[in-house]
PDB file of N, CA, C and O in Angstrom:
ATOM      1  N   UNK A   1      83.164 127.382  86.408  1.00  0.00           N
ATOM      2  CA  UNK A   1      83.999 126.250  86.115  1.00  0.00           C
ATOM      3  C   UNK A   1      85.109 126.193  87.170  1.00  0.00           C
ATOM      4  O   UNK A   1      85.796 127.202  87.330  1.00  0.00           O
ATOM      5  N   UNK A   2      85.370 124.963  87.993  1.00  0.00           N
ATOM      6  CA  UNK A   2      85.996 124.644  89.098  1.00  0.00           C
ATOM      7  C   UNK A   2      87.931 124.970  88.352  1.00  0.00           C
ATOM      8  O   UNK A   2      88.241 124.641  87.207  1.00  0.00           O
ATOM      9  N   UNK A   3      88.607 125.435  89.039  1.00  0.00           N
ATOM     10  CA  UNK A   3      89.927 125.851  88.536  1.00  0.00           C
ATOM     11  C   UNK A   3      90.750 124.637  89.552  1.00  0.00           C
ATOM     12  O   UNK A   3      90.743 124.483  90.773  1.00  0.00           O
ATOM     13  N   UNK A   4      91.383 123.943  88.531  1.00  0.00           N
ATOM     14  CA  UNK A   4      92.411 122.435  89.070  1.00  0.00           C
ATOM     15  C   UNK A   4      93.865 123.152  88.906  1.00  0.00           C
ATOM     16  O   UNK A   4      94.192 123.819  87.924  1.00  0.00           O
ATOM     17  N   UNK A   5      94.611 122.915  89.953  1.00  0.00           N
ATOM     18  CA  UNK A   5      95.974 122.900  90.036  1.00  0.00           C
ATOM     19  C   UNK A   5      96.691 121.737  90.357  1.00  0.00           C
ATOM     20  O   UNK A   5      96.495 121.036  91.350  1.00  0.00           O
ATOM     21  N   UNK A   6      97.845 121.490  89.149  1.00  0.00           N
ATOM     22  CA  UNK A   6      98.928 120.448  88.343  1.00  0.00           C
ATOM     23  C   UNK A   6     100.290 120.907  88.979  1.00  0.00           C
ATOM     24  O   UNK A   6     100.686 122.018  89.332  1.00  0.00           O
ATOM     25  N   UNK A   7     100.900 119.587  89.003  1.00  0.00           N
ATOM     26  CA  UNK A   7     102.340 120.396  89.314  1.00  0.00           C
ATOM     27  C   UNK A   7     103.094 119.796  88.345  1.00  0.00           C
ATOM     28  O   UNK A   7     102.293 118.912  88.042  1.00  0.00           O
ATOM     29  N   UNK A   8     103.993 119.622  87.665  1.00  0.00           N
ATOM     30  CA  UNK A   8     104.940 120.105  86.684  1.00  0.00           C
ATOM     31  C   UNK A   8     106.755 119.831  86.314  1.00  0.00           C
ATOM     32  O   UNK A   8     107.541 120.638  85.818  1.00  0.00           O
ATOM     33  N   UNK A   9     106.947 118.755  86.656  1.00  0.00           N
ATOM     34  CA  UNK A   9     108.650 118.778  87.006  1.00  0.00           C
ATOM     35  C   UNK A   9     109.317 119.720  86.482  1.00  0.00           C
ATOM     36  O   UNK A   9     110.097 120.284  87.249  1.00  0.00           O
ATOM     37  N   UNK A  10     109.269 120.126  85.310  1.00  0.00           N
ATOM     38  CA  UNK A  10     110.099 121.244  84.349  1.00  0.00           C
ATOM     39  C   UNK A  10     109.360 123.065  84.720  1.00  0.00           C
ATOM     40  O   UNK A  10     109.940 124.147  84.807  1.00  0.00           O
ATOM     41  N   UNK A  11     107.889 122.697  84.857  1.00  0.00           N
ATOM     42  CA  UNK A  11     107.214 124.446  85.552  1.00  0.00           C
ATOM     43  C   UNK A  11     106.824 124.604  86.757  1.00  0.00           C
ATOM     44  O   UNK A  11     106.659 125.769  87.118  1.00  0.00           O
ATOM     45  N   UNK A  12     106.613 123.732  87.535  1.00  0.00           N
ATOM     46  CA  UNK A  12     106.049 123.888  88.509  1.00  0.00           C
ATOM     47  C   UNK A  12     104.774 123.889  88.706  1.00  0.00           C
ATOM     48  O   UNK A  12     104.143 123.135  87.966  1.00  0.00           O
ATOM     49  N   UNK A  13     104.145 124.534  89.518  1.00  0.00           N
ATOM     50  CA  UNK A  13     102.692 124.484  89.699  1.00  0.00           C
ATOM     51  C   UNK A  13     102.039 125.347  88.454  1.00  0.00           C
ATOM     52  O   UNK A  13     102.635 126.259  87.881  1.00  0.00           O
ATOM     53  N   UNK A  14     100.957 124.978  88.198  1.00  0.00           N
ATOM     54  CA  UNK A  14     100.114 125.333  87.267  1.00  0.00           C
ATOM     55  C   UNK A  14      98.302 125.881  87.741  1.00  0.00           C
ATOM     56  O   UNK A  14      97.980 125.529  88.875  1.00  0.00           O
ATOM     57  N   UNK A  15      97.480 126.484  87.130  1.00  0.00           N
ATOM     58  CA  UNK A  15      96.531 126.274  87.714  1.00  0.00           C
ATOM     59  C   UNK A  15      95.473 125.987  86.246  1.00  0.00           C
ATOM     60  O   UNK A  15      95.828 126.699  85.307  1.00  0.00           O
ATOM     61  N   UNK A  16      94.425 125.197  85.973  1.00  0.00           N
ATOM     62  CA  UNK A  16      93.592 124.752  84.712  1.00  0.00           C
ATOM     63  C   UNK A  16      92.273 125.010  84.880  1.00  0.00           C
ATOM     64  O   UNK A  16      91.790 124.626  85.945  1.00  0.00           O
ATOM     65  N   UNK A  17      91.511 125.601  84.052  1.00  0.00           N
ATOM     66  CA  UNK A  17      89.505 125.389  84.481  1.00  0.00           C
ATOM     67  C   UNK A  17      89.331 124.778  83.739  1.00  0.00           C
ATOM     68  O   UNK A  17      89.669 124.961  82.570  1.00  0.00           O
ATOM     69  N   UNK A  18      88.609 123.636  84.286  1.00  0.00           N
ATOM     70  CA  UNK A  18      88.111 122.525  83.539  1.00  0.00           C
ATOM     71  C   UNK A  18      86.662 122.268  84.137  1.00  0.00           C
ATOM     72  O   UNK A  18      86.171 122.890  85.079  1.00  0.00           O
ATOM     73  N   UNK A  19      85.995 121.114  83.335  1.00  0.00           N
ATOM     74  CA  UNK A  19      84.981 120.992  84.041  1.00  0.00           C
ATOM     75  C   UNK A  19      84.853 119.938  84.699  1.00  0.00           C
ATOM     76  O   UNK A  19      85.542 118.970  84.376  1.00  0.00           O
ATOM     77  N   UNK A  20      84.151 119.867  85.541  1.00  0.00           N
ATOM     78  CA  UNK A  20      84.318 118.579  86.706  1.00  0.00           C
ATOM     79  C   UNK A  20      84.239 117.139  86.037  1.00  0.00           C
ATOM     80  O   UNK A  20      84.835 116.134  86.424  1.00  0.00           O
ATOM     81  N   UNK A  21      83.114 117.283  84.622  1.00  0.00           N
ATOM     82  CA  UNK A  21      83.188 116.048  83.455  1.00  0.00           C
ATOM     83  C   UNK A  21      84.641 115.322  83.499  1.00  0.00           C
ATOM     84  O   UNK A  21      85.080 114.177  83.601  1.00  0.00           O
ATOM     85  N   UNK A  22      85.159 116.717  83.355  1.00  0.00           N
ATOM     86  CA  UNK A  22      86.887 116.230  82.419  1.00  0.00           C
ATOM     87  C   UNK A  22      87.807 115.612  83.150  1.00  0.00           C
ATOM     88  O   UNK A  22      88.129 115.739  84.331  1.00  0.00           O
ATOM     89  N   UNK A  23      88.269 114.785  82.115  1.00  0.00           N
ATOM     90  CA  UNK A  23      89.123 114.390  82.939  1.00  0.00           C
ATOM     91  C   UNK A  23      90.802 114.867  83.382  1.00  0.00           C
ATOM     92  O   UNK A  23      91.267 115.899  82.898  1.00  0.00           O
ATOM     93  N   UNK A  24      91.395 114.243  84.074  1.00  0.00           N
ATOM     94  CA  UNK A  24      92.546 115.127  84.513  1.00  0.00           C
ATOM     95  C   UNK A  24      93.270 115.174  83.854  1.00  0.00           C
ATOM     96  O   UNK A  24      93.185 114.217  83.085  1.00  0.00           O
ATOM     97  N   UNK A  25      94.147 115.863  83.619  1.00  0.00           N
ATOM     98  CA  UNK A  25      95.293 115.787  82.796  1.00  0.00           C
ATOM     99  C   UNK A  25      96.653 115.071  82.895  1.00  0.00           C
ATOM    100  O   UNK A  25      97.023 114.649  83.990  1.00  0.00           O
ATOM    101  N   UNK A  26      97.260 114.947  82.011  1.00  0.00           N
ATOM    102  CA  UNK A  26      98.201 114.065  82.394  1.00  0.00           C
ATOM    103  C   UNK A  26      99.637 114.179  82.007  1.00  0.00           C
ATOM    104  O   UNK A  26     100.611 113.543  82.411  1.00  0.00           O
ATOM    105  N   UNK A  27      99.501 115.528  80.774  1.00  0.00           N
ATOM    106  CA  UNK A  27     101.022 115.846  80.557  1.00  0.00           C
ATOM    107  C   UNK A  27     100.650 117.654  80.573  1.00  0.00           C
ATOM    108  O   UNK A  27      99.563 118.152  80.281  1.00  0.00           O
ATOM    109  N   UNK A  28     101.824 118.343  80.975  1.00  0.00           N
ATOM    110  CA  UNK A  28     101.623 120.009  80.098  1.00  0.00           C
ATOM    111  C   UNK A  28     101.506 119.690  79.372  1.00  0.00           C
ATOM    112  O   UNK A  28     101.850 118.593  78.932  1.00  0.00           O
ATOM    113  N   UNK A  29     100.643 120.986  78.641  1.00  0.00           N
ATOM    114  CA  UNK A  29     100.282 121.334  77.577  1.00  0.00           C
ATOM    115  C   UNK A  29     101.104 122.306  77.184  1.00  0.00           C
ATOM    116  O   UNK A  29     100.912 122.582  76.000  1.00  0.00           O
ATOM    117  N   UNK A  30     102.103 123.058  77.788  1.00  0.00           N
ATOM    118  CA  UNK A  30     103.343 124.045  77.180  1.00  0.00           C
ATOM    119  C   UNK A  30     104.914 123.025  77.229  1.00  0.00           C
ATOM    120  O   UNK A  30     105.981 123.201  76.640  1.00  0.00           O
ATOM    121  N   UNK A  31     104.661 122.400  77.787  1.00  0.00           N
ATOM    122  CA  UNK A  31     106.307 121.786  78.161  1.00  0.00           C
ATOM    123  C   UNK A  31     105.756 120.239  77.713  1.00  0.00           C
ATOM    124  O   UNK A  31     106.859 119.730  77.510  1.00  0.00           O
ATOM    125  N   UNK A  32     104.872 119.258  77.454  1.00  0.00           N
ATOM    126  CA  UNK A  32     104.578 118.180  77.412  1.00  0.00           C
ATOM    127  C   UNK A  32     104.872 117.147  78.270  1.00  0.00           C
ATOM    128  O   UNK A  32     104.684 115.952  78.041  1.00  0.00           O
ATOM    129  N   UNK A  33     105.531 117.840  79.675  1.00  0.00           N
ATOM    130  CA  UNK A  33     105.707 116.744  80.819  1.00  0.00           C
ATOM    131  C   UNK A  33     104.883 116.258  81.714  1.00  0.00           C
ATOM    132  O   UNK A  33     103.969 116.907  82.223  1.00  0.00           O
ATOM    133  N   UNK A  34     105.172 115.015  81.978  1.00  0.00           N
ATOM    134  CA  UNK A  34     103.936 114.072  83.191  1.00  0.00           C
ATOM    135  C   UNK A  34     103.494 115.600  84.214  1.00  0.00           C
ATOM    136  O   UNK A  34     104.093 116.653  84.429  1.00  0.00           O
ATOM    137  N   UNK A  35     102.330 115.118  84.597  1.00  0.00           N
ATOM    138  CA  UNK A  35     101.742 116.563  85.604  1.00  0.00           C
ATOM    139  C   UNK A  35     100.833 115.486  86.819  1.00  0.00           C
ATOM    140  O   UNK A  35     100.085 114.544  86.556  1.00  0.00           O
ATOM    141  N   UNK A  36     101.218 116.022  88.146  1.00  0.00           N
ATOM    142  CA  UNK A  36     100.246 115.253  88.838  1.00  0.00           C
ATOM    143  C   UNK A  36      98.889 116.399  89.166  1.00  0.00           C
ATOM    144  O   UNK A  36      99.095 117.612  89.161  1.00  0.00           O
ATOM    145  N   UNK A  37      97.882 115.966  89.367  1.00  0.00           N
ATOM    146  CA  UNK A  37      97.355 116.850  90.136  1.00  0.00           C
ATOM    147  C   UNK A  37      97.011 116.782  91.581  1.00  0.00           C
ATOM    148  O   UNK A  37      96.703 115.764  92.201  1.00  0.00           O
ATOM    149  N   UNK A  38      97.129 118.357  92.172  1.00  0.00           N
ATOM    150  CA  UNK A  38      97.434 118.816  93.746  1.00  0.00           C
ATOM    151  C   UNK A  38      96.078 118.876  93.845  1.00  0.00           C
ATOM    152  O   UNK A  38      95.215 119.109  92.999  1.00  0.00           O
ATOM    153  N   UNK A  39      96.005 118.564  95.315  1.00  0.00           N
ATOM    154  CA  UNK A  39      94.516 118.819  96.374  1.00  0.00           C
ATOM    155  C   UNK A  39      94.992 120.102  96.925  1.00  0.00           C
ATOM    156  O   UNK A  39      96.008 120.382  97.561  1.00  0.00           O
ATOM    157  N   UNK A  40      93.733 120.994  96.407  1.00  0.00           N
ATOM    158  CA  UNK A  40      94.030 122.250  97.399  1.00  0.00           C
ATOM    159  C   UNK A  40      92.690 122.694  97.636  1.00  0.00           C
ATOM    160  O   UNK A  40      91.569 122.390  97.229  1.00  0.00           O
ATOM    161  N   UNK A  41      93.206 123.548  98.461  1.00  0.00           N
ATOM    162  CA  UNK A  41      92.213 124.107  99.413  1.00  0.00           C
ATOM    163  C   UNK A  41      90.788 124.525  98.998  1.00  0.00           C
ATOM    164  O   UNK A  41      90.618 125.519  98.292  1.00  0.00           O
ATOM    165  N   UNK A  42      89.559 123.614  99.522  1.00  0.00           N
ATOM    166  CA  UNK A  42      88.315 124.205  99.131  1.00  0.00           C
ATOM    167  C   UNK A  42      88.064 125.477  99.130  1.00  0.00           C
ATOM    168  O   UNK A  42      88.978 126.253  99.407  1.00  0.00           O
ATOM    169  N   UNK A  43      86.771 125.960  98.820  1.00  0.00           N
ATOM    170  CA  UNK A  43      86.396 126.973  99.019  1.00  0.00           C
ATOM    171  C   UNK A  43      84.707 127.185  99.389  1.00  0.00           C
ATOM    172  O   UNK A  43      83.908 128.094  99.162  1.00  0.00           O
ATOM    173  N   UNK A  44      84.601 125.644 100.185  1.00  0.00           N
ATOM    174  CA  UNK A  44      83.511 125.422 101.167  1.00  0.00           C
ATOM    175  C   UNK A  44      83.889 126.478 102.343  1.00  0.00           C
ATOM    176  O   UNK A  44      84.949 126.726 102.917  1.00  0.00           O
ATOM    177  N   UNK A  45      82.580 126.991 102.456  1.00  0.00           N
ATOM    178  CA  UNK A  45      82.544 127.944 103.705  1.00  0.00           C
ATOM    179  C   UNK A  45      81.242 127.745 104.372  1.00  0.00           C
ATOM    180  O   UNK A  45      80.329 127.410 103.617  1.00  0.00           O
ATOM    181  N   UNK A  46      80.896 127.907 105.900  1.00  0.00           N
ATOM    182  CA  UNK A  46      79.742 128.074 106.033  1.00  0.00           C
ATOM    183  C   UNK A  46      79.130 129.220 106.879  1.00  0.00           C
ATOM    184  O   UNK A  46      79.347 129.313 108.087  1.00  0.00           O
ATOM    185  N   UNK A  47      78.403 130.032 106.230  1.00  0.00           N
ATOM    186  CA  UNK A  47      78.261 131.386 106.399  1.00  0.00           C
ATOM    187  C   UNK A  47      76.386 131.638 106.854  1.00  0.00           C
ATOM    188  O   UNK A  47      75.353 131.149 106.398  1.00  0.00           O
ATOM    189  N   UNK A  48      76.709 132.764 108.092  1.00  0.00           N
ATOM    190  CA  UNK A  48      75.217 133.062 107.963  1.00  0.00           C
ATOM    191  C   UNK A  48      75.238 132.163 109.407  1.00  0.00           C
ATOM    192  O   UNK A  48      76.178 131.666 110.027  1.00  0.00           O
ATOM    193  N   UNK A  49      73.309 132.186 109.742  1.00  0.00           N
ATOM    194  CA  UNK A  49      73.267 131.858 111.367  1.00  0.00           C
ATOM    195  C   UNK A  49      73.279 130.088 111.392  1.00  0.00           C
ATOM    196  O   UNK A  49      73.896 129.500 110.503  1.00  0.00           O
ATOM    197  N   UNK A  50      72.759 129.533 112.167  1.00  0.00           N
ATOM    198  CA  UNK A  50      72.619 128.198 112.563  1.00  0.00           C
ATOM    199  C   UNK A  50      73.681 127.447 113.207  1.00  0.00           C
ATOM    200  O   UNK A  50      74.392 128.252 113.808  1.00  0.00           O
ATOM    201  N   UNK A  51      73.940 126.716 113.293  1.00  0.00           N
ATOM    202  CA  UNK A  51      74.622 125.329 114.646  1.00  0.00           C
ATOM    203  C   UNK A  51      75.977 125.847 114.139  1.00  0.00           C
ATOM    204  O   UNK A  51      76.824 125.424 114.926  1.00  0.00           O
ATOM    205  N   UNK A  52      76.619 126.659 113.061  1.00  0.00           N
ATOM    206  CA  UNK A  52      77.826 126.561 112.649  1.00  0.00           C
ATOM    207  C   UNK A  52      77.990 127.922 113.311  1.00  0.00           C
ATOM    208  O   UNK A  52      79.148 128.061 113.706  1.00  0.00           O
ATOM    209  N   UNK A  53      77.267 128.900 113.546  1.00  0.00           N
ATOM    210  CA  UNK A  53      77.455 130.410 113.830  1.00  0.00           C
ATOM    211  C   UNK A  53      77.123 130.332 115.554  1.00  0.00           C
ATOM    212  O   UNK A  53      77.245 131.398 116.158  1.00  0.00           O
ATOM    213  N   UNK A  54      76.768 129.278 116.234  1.00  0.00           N
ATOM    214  CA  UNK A  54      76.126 129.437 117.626  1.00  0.00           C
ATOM    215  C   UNK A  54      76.447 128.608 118.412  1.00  0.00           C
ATOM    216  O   UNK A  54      75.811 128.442 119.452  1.00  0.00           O
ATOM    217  N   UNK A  55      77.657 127.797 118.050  1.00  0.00           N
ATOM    218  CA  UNK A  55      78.729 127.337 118.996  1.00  0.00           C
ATOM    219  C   UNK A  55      78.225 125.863 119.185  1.00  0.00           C
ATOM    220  O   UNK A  55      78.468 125.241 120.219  1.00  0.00           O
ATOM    221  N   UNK A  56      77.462 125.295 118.065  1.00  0.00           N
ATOM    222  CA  UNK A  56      76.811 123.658 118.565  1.00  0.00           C
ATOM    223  C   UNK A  56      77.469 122.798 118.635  1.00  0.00           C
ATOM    224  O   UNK A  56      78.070 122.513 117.599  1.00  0.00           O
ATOM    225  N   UNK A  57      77.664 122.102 119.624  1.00  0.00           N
ATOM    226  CA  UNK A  57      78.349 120.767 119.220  1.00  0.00           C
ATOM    227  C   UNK A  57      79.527 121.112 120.690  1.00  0.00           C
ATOM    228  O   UNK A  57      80.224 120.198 121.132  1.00  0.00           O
ATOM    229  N   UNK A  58      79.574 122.501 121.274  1.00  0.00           N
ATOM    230  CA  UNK A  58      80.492 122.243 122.653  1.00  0.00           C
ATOM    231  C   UNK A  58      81.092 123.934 122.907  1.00  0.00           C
ATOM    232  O   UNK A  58      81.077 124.883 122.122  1.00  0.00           O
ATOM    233  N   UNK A  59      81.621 123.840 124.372  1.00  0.00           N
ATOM    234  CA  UNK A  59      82.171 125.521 124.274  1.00  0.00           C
ATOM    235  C   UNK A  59      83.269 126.267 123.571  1.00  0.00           C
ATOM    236  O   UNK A  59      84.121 125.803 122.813  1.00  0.00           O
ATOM    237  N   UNK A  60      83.104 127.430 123.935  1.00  0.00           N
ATOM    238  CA  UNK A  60      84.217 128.261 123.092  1.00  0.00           C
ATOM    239  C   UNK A  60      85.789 127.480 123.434  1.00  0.00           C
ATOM    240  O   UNK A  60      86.011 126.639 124.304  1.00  0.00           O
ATOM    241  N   UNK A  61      86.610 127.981 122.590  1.00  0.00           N
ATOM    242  CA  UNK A  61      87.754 128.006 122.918  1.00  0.00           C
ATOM    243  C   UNK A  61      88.385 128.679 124.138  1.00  0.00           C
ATOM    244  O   UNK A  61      89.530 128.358 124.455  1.00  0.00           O
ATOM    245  N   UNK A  62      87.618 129.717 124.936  1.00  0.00           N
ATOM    246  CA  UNK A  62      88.001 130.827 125.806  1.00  0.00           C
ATOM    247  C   UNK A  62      87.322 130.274 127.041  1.00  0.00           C
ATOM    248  O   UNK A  62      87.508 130.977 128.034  1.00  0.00           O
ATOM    249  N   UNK A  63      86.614 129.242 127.225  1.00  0.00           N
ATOM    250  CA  UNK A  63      85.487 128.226 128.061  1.00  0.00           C
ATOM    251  C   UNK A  63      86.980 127.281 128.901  1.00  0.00           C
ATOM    252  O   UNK A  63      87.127 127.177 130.118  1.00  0.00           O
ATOM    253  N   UNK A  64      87.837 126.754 127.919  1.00  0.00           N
ATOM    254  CA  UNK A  64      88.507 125.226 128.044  1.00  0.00           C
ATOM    255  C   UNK A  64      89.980 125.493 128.156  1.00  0.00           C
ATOM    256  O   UNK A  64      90.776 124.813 128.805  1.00  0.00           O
ATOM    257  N   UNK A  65      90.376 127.068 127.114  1.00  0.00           N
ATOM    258  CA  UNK A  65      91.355 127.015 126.899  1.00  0.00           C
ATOM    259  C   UNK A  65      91.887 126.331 125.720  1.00  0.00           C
ATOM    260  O   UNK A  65      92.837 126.848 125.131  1.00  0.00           O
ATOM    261  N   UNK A  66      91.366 125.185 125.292  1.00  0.00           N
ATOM    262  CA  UNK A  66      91.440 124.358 123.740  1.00  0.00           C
ATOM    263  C   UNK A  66      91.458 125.237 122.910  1.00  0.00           C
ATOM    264  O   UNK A  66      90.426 125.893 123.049  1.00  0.00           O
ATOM    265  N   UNK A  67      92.369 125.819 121.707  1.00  0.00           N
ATOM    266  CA  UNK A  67      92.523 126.650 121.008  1.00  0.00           C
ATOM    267  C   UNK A  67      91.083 125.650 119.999  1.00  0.00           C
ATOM    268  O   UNK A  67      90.079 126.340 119.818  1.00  0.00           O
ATOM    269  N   UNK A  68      91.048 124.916 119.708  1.00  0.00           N
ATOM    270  CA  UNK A  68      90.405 124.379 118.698  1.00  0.00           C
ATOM    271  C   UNK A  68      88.852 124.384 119.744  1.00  0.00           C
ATOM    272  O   UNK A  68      87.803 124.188 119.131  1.00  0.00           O
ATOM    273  N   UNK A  69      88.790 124.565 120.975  1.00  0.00           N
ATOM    274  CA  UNK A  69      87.159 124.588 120.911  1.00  0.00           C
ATOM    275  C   UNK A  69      87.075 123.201 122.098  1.00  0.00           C
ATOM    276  O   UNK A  69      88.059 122.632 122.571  1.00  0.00           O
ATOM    277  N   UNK A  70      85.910 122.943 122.334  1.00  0.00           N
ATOM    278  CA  UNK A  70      85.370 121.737 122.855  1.00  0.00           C
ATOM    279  C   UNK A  70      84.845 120.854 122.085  1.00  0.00           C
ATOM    280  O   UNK A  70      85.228 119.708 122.322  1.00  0.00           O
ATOM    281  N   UNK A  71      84.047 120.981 121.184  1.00  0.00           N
ATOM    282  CA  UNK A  71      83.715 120.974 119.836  1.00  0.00           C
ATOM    283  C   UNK A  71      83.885 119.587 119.339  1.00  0.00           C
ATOM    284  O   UNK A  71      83.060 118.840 118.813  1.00  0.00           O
ATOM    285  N   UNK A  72      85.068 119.417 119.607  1.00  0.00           N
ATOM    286  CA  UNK A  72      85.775 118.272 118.754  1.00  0.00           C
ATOM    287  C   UNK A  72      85.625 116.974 119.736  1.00  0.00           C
ATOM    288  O   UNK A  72      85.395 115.903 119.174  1.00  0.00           O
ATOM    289  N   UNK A  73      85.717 116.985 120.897  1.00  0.00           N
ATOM    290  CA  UNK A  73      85.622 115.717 121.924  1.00  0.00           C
ATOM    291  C   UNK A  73      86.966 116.202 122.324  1.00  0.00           C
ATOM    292  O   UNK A  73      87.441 117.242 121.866  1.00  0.00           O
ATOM    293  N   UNK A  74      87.738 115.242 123.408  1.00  0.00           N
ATOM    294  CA  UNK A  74      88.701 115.347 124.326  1.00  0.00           C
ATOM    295  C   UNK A  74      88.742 116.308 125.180  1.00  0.00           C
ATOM    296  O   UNK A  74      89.894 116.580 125.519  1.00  0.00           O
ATOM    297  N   UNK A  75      87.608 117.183 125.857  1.00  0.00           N
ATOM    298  CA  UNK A  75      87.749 117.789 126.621  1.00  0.00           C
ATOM    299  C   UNK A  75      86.804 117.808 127.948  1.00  0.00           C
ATOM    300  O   UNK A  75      85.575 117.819 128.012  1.00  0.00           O
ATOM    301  N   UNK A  76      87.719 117.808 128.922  1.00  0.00           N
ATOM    302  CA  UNK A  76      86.739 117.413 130.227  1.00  0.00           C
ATOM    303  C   UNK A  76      85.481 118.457 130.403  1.00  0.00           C
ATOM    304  O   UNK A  76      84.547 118.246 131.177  1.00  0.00           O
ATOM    305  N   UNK A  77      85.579 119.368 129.743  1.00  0.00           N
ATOM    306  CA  UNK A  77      84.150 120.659 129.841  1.00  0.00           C
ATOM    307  C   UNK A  77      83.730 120.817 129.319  1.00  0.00           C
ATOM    308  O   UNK A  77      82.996 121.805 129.316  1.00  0.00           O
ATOM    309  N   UNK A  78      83.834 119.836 128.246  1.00  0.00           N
ATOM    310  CA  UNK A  78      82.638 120.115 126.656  1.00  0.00           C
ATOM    311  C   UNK A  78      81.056 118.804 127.428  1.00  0.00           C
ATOM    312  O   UNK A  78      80.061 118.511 126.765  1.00  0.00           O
ATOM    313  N   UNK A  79      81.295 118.371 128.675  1.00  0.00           N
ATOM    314  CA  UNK A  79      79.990 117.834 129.146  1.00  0.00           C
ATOM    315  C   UNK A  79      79.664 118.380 130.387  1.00  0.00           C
ATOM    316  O   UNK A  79      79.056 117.704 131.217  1.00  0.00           O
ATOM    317  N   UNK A  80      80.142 120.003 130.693  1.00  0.00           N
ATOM    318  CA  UNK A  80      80.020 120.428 131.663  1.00  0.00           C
ATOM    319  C   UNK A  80      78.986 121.541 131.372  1.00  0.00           C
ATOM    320  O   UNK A  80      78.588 122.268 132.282  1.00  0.00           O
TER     321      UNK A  80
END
């Protein structure tokens, strides 16, 4: 069950498991105040060999100097 984090005017951040069905919440449930809910960080990864493990799509970062890679476009040596 996917775990949602709320934030809280009176507690602060919160964290809830719910199921993806459900819907969001809309007040605490300890304090009864409005709660928005926060986007946080997936926990998509991609692990193991193929185009994500073998540099597809442009050169290293250590190739360009581009901390982020060639990878992305804007770089004069990612068509070199």
């Amino acid at each position: 069950m996917p775990i949602y984090e709320y934030d809280c005017r009176r507690c602060g951040t919160f964290e809830v498991h719910q199921k993806m069905a459900d819907a969001p919440l809309t007040t605490h449930d300890t304090c009864g105040e409005p709660v928005t809910k926060r986007m946080s960080v997936s926990s998509f990864a991609l692990k193991g060999g193929g185009w994500a493990a073998d540099g597809y799509g442009g050169k290293d970062a250590a190739a360009c100097g581009n901390p982020a890679g060639c990878g992305g476009g804007g770089c004069a040596m990612a068509d070199a």
